[in-house]
GUMARGU-546176 format. One record per residue: residue number from 0; residue in one letter; x, y, z of N, C-alpha, C in turn. Coordinates in steps of 0.02 Angstrom, whole numbers. Layout:
<atoms>
NUM/A/X/Y/Z/X/Y/Z/X/Y/Z
...
</atoms>
This chain:
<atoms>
0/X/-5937/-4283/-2424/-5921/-4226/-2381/-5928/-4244/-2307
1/X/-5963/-4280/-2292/-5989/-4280/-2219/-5945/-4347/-2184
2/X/-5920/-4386/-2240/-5846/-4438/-2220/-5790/-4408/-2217
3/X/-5775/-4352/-2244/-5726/-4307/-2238/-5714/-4243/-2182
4/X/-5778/-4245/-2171/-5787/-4194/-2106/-5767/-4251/-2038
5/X/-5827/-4272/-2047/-5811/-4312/-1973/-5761/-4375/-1977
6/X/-5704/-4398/-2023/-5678/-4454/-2018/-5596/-4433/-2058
7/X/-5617/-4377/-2075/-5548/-4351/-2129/-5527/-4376/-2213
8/X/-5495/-4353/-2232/-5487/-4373/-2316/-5498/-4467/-2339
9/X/-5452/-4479/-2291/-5433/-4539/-2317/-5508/-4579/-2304
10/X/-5538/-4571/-2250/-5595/-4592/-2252/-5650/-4591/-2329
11/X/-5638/-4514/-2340/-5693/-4535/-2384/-5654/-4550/-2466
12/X/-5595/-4544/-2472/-5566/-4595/-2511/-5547/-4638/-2533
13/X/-5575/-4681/-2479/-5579/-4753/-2440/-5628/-4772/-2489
14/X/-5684/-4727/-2468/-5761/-4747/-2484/-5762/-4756/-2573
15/X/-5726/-4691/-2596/-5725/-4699/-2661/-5703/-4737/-2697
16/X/-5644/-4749/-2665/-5630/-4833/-2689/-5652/-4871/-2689
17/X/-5696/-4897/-2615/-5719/-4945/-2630/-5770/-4949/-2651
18/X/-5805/-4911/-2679/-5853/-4893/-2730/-5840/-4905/-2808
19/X/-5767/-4889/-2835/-5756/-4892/-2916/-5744/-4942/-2915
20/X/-5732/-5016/-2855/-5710/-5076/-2868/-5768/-5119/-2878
21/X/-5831/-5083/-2870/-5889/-5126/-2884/-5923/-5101/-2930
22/X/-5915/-5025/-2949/-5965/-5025/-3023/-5897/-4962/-3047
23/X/-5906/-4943/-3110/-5876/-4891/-3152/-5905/-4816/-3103
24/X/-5846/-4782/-3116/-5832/-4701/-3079/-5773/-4686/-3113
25/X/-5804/-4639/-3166/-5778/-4595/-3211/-5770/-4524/-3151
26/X/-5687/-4537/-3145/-5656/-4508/-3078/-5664/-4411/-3104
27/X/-5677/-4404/-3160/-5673/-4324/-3184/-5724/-4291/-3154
28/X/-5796/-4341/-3177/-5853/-4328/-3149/-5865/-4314/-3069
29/X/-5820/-4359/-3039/-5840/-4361/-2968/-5801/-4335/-2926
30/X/-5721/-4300/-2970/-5704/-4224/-2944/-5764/-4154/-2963
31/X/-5773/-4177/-3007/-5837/-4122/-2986/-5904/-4138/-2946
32/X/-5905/-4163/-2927/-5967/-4157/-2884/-5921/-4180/-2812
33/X/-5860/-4192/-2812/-5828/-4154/-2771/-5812/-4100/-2746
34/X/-5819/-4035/-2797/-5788/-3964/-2811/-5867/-3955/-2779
35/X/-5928/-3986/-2818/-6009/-3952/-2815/-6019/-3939/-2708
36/X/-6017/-3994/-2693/-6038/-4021/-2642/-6016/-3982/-2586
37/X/-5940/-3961/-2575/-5929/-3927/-2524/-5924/-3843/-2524
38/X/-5926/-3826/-2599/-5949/-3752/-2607/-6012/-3755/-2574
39/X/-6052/-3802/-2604/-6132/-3793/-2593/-6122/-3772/-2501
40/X/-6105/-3824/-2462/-6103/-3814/-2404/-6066/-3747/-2381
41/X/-6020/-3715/-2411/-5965/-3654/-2398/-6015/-3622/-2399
42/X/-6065/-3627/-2429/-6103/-3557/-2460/-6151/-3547/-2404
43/X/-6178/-3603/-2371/-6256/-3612/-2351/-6230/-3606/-2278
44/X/-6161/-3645/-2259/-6183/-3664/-2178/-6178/-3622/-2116
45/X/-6187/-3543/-2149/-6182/-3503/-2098/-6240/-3488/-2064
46/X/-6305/-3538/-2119/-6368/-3529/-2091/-6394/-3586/-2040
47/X/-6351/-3638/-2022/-6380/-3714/-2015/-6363/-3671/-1952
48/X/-6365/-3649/-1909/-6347/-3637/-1831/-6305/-3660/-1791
49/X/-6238/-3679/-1821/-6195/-3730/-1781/-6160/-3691/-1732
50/X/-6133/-3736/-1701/-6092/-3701/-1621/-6044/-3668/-1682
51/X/-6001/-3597/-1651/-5953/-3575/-1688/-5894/-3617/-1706
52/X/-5856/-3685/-1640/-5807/-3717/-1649/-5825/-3771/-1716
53/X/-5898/-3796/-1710/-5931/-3855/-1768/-5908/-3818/-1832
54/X/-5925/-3756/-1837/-5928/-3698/-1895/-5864/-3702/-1919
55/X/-5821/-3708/-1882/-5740/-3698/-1884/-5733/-3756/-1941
56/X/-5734/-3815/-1902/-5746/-3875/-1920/-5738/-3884/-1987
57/X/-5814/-3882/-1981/-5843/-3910/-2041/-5815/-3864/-2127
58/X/-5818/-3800/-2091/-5776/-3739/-2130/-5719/-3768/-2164
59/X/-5661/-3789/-2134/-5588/-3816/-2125/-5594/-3876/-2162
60/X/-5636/-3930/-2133/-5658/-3992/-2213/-5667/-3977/-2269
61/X/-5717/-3921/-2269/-5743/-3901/-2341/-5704/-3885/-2387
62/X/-5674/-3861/-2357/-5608/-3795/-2394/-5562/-3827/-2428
63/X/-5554/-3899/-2390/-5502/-3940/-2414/-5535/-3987/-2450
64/X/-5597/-4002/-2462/-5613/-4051/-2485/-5608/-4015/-2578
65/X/-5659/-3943/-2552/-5656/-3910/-2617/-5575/-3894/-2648
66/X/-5544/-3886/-2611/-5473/-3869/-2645/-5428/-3945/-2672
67/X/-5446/-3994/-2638/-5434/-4064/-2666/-5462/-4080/-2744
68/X/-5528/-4062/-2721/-5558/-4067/-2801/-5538/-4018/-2864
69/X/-5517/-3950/-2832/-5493/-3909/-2902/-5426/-3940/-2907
70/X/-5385/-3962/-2863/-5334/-3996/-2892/-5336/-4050/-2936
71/X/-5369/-4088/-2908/-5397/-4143/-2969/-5417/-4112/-3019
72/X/-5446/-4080/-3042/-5474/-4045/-3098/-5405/-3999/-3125
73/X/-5367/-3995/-3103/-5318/-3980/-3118/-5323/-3864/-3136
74/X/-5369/-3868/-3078/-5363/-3807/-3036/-5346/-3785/-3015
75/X/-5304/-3815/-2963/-5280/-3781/-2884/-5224/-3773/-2895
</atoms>
């Protein structure tokens, strides 16, 4: 989530890749804790005190990160 906020998709798809090229990532699993991760944050970060534009932000990642993952899951 936080490679995707501050660096955009491909960033942290980057990462995941180059992550399944060195050990096994059962990709079903890790759309969901894709889906987990940025609800979690949707839910919470109206309490972390961020500037309203950060809020925007980080809001606008989430949204997409979570809607990336129900697509994968074959949700969206």
């Amino acid at each position: 989530c936080d490679l995707h906020r501050l660096y955009g998709v491909a960033a942290a798809d980057a990462l995941a890749d180059a992550y399944a090229a060195l050990a096994p990532v059962d990709r079903a699993r890790l759309a969901w804790w894709d889906l987990y991760m940025p609800t979690a944050q949707l839910t919470f970060m109206d309490g972390w005190g961020l500037a309203p534009e950060e809020l925007a932000h980080v809001r606008a990642a989430m949204t997409e990160r979570r809607d990336q993952a129900l697509a994968a899951l074959g949700r969206g």
